[in-house]
N, C-alpha and C positions, 0 to 999 in steps of 0.2 A: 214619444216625441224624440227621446234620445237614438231609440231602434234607425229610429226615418233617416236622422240626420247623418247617423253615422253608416246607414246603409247608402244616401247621396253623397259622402266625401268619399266610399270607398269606390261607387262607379266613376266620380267625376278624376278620381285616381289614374282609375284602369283606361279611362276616355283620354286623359292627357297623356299616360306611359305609350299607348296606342298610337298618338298621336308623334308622338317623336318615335315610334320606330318606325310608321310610316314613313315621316317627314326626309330621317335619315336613309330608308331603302328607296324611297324619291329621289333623293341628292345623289346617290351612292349610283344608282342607276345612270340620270343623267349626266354625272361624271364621266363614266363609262364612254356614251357616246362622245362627249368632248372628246377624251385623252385619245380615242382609238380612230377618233377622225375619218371612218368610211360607213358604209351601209353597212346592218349588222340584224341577224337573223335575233330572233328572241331567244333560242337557246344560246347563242353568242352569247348575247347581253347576260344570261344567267350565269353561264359560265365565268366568265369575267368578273362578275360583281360579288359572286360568290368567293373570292380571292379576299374581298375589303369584309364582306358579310357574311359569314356562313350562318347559315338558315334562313337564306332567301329563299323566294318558291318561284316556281317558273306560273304561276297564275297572280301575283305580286308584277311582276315582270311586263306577261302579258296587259294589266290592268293600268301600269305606269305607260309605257309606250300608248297606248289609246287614249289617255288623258295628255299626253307629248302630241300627239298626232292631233286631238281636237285642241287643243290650245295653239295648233299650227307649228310649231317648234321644231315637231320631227316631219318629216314626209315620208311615203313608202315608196320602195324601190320594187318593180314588178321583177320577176323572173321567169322567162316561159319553167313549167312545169315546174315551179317551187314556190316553200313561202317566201311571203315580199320582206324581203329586208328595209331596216328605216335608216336614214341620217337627216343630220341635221339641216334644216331649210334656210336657204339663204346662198348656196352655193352659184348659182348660175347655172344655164345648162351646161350640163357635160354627160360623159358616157362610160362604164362601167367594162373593166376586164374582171372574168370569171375563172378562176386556179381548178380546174380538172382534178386537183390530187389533195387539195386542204377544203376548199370549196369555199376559202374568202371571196369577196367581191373588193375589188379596189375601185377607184376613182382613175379616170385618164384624162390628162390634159389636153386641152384644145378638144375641138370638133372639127368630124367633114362636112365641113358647114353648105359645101358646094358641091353636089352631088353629080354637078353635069349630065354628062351623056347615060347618066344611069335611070334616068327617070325619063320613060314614054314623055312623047311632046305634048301629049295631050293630058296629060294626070296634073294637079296642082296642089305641090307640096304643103299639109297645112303642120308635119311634126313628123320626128323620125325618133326611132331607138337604135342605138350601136350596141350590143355588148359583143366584144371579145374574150372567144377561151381559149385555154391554154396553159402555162405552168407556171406560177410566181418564183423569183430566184429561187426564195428558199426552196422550196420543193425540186426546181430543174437542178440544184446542185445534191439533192439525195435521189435524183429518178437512177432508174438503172436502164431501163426498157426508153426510146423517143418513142415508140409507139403504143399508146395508153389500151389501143382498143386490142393491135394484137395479143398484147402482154395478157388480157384478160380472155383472149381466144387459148392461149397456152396455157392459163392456170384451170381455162372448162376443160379443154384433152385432158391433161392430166389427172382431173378430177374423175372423169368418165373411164380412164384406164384404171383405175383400184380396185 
């Protein structure tokens, strides 16, 4: 009897230590999205959280956001040709610039809410996405090239001349 008991206080141990370092890579995670206030890729987020926690996993990570996203809390951010970044819901619509050289996603204020002459007379708008790309400060204050796609045309010659 004693075997039992003391085999149930050592699980019901490892069930609660489990349970608060969940609790804390839960907290620690949606922290993350608080402090950093924009859409955020799941490596983002590991990245990041891995700063407060090291030996976070990026399937910890992944697991927290899908329980944020069905709890409604977070929402996903689509991206043509990548994964969706999430933030947090409640914002309002708005529309998304994309950094070519960090590959943050910011937030932009306002919308073109009024799209006029741009839309056939016969089509009836029921929803639109905006994303803008291009180079956040900090990156346009270290570019060296304005031209992202030449600059990678110069570094293929190059490569191919060796």
């Amino acid at each position: 009897m004693r075997i039992i008991l003391a085999v149930q206080a050592l699980n019901a141990s490892k069930a609660a230590a489990k349970s608060r370092r969940d609790t804390r890579q839960s907290q620690i995670i949606s922290e993350v999205f608080e402090h950093y206030d924009r859409p955020l890729a799941a490596d983002e987020v590991l990245e990041l959280a891995q700063r407060r926690l090291t030996g976070l996993g990026i399937a910890t990570v992944y697991r927290r956001i899908k329980a944020l996203t069905d709890e409604g809390w977070l929402v996903p951010v689509e991206m043509p040709g990548a994964s969706p970044r999430y933030e947090i819901r409640g914002k309002g619509h708005h529309h998304h610039f994309h950094c070519l050289k960090c590959g943050r996603l910011l937030e932009l204020n306002g919308c073109l809410e009024r799209l006029g002459n741009l839309i056939p007379s016969n089509f009836r708008v029921i929803d639109h996405v905006v994303l803008v790309y291009g180079f956040c400060g900090e990156c346009e204050r270290g570019r060296t090239s304005r031209n992202p796609v030449a600059k990678r045309r110069s570094l293929g010659s190059r490569r191919s001349s060796r």
